[in-house]
C-alpha positions in Angstrom: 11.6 79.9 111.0 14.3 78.5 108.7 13.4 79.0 104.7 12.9 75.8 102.8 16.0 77.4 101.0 18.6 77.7 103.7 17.2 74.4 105.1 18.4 73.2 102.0 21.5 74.3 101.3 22.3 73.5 105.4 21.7 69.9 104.6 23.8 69.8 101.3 26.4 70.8 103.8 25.9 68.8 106.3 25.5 66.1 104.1 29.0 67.4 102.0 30.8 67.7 105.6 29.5 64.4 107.0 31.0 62.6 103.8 34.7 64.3 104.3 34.7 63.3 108.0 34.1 60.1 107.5 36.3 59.6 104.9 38.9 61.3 107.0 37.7 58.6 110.4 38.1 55.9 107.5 41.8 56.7 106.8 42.9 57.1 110.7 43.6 61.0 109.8 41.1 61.8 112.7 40.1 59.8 115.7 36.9 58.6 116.2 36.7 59.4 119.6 36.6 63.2 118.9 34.5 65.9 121.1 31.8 65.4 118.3 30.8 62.4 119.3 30.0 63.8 122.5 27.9 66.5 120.8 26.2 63.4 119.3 25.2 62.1 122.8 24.5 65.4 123.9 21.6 65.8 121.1 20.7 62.8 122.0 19.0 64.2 124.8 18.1 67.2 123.7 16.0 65.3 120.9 13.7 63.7 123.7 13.2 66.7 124.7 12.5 69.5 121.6 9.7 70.3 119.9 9.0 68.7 116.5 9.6 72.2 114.3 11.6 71.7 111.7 13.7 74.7 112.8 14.6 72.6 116.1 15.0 69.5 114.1 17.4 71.6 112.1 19.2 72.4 114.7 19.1 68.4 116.4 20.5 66.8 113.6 23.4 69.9 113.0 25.3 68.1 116.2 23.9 64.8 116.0 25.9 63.8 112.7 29.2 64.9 114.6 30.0 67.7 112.8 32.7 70.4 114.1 32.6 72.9 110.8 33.2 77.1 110.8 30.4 77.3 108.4 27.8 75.1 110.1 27.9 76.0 113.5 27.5 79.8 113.7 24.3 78.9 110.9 23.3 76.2 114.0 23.6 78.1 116.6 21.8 82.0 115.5 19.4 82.9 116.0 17.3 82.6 113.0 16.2 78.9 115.2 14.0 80.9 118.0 11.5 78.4 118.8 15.0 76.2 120.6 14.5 75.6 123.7 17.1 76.0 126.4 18.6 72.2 126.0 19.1 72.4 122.2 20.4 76.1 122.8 23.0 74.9 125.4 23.8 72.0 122.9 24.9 74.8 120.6 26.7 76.8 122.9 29.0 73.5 124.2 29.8 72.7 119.6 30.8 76.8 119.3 32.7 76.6 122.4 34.7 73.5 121.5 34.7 74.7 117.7 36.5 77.8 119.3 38.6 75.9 121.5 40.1 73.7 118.2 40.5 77.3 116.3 42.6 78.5 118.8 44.7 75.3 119.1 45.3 75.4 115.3 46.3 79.1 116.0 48.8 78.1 118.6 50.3 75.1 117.9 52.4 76.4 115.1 54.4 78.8 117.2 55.5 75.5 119.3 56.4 73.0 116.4 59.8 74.2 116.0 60.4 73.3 119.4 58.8 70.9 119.6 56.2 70.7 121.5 53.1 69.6 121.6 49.7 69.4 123.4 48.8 65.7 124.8 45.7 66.1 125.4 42.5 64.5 123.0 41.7 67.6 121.6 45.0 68.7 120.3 45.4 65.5 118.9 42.4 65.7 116.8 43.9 69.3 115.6 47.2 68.1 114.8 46.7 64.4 113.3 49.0 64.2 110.3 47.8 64.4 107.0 46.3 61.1 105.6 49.2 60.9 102.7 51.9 61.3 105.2 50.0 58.6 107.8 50.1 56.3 104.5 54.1 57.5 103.6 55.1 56.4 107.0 52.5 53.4 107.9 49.5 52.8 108.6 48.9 55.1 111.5 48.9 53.8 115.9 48.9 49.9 115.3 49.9 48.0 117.6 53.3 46.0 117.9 53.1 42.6 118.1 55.8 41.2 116.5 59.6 43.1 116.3 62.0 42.6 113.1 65.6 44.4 114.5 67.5 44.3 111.8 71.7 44.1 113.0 73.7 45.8 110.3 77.0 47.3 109.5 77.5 50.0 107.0 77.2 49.1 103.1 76.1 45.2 103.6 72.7 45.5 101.6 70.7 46.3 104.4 69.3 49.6 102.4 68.0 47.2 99.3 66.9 44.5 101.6 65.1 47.3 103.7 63.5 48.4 100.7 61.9 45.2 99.5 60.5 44.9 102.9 58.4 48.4 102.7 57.1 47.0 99.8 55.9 44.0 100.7 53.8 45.8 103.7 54.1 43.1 105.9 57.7 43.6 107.8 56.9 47.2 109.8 58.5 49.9 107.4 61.9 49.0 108.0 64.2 52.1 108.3 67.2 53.8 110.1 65.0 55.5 112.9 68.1 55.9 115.0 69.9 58.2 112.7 68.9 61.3 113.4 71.1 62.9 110.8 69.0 62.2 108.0 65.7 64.1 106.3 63.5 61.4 107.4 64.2 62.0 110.9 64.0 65.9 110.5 60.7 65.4 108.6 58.9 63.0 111.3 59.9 65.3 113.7 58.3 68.2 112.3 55.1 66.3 111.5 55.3 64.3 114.8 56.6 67.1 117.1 58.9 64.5 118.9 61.9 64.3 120.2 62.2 68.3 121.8 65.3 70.0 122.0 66.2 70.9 125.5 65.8 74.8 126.6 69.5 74.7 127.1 70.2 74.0 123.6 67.7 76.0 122.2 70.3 79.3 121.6 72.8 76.8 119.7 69.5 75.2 118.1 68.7 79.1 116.7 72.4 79.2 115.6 72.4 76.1 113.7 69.6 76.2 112.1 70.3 80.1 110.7 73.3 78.6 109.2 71.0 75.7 107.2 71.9 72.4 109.3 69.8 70.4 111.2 69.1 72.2 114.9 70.2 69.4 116.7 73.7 68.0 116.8 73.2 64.6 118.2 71.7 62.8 121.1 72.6 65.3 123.6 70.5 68.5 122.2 67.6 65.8 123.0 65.9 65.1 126.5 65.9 61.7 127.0 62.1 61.4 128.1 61.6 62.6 125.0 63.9 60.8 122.8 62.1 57.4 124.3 58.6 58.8 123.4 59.8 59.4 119.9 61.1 55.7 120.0 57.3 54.9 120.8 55.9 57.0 118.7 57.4 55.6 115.3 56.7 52.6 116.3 53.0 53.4 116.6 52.9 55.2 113.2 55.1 52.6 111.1 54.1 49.0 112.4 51.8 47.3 109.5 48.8 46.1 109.7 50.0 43.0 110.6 51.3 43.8 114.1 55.0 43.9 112.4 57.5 47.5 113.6 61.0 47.1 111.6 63.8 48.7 112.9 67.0 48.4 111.4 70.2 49.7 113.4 73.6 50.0 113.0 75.9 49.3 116.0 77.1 52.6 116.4 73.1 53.7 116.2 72.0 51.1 118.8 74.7 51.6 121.4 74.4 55.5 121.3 70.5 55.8 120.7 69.4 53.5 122.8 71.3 51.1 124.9 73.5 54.0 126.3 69.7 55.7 127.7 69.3 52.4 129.3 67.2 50.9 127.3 66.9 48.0 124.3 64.4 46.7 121.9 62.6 45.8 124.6 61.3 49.0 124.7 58.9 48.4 122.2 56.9 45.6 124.2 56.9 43.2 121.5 58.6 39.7 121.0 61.6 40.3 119.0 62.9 38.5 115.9 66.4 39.6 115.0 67.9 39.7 111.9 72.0 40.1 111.2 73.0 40.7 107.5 76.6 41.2 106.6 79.1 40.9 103.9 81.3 37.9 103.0 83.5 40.3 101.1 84.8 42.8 103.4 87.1 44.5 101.3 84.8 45.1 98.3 82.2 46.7 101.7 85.2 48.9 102.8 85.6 50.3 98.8 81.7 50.9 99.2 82.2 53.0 102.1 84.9 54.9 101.0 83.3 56.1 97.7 79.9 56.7 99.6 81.6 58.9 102.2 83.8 61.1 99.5 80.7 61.3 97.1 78.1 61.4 99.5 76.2 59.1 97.5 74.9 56.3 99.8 72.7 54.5 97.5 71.3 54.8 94.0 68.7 57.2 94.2 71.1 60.0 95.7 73.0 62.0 93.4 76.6 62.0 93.0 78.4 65.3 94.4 82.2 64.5 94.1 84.0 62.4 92.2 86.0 59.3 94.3 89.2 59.1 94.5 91.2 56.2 95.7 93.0 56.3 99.1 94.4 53.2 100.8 94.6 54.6 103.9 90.7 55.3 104.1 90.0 51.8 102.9 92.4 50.3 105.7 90.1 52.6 108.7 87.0 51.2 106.7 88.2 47.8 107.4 89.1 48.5 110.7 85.1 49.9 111.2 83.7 47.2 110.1 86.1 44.5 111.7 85.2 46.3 114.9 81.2 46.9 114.3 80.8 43.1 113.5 82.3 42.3 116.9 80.6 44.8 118.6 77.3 42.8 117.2 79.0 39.5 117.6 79.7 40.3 121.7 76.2 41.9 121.9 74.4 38.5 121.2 76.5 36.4 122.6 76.1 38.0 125.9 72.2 37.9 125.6 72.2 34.3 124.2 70.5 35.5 120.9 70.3 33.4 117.6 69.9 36.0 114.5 68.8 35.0 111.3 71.8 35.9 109.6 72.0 36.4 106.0 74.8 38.2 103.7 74.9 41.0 101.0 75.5 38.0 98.4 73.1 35.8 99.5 70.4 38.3 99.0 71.7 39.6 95.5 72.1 35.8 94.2 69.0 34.3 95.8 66.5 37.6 96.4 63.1 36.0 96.4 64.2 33.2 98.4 66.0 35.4 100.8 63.0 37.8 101.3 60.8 34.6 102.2 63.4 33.7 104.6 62.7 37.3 106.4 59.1 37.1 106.3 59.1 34.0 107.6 61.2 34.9 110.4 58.1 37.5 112.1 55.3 35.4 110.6 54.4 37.2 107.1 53.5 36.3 104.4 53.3 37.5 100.7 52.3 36.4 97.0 54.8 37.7 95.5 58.0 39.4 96.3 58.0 43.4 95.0 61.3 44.3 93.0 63.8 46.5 95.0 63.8 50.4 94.6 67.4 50.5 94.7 70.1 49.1 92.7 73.9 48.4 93.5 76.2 51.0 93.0 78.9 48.3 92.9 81.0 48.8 89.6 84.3 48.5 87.8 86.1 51.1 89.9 85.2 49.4 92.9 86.9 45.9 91.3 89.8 48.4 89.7 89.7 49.6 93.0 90.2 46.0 95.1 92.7 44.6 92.7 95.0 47.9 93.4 94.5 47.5 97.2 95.7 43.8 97.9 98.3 44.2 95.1 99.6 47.1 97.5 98.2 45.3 100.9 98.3 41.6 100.3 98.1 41.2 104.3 94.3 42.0 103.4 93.5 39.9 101.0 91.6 37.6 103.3 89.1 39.7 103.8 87.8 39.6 100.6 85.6 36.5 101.7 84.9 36.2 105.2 82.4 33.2 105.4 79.9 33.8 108.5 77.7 31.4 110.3 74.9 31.5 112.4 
């Protein structure tokens, strides 16, 4: 028989246990279909058929509340419980096994992550769901995509501050560049996520790379493309709001190489799209902002300054050509698929914010109370105006493009 003592400090964990898993179900950090609900049902019958002692009641209601814990099973299933019969006994036996089972997973998994790979199956997913902070960083964990905002943007046009006002407002699908894969937020989901893998063939250049502190991969290629298109699915699982909304946005360059080169377009994500094109009416004072962002490494407020600019002509004449070319690059893509953006520019949205935000939320159904403040600021200052002056006093065959009016 169990002492009124253990029996009591068994139910304090239970009780203890039950509370985290549930607040873990609550947050979407663990599934609710997990093998402990089929320990429930397997209880089930073994209640119907136990005797009423409390040891076998003990040992009923240990699986019955859906518990898979180190400390309660071996204390479930010992043998301190010998008046079990054989249904409750094998009911044990099935929670230690897949206990076990999960253990070993957790054990193993690890030495696949850099890789990255991963089990698919149920199990390994309830072993390797992501933390419930980082679910809540990146969204708001496997809803699904109803609605599509694919943002069309050209280098330095806003689209970071309008991105970031979107996040906020919880209701436009996370916005962010998911198709640059140079970036920390790439490298971090893919750790977490274990999605995209790098192909065998590039894992001795992967081991090379990374000893020498960059990123393993060095662009689409080191990925397989199977892979690359469940990664495509898989942020939009994790970052679509509770709403229905994914946000993607995507520069030219991204979109062409990340996706429509694979064969495939925002289509992908199954949902009915709602494009959005922001640009800049003044194309020279975009090309200054690319310049000093690419010699400071400094592409928006909250990164730190590495190098000072310096001013080069030459640069800001390629900038213009880039972003001349981008915009017609989008400008031919929708044409040719008879698309209608909502189109916006970098002043409209620094002159009219709240208004302009509406417009967006409108555009994929939202709705909000009150537009959040951005979480980035311009880095536009005097040296950029010092800057512009000096150019089209030395290029005056440019000055046009200091305001290029756009239209839908």
């Amino acid at each position: 028989m169990v002492s009124s003592n253990a029996s009591s400090s068994a139910c304090a964990l239970i009780n203890s246990t039950q509370r985290r898993i549930n607040f873990l179900r609550s947050s979407g950090a663990i599934s609710r279909q997990t093998p402990a609900s089929k320990l429930a049902l397997a209880a089930a019958t073994a209640r119907l058929t136990s005797s009423a002692s409390p040891s076998a009641t003990l040992a009923i209601n240990l699986p019955s509340r859906g518990l898979i814990d180190s400390k309660v099973l071996p204390l479930a299933a010992s043998t301190n419980l010998p008046l079990m019969n054989n249904c409750v006994r094998f009911t044990f036996c099935s929670a230690r096994l897949v206990h076990s089972c999960l253990v070993g997973i957790a054990m193993v998994t690890p030495l696949h992550r850099w890789s990255g790979r991963r089990y698919r199956t149920n199990l390994a997913r309830t072993t390797q769901s992501p933390p419930c902070a980082f679910v809540r960083l990146l969204g708001l964990s496997h809803m699904t995509t109803r609605r599509l905002l694919a943002i069309a943007s050209v280098e330095r046009t806003g689209s970071t501050l309008l991105c970031s006002i979107l996040r906020a407002t919880k209701a436009a699908g996370n916005p962010v560049e998911y198709l640059n894969i140079q970036t920390n937020n790439f490298a971090t989901f893919r750790e977490r996520h274990h999605t995209p893998r790098i192909k065998a063939s590039f894992l001795p250049m992967a081991l090379a790379r990374k000893a020498t502190g960059r990123f393993p991969w060095r662009d689409i290629s080191s990925f397989s493309r199977t892979s690359f298109i469940d990664y495509l699915h898989e942020i939009a699982e994790v970052n679509t709001t509770s709403n229905g909304v994914f946000g993607v946005k995507m520069h030219w360059n991204q979109y062409k190489r990340h996706m429509l080169d694979l064969g495939v377009d925002v289509s992908l994500w199954g949902a009915p799209v709602s494009w959005l094109r922001i640009t800049r009416e003044n194309e020279l004072r975009q090309a200054i902002s690319f310049v000093r962002a690419a010699q400071t490494e400094s592409w928006n407020s909250n990164m730190a300054v590495t190098k000072e600019p310096r001013y080069d002509a030459d640069a800001i004449i390629a900038a213009l050509d880039r972003i001349a070319s981008e915009n017609h690059d989008w400008d031919r893509y929708f044409a040719e698929h008879s698309i209608t953006p909502l189109h916006i520019t970098y002043e409209q949205l620094t002159r009219e914010m709240d208004h302009t935000i509406r417009l967006v939320l409108d555009h994929v159904g939202a709705h909000v109370d009150v537009v959040p403040p951005p979480t980035t600021k311009s880095q536009s200052d005097a040296l950029n105006a010092e800057w512009a002056e000096r150019f089209v006093s030395e290029h005056p065959e440019h000055a046009h493009r200091r305001s290029i009016p756009r239209t839908n």
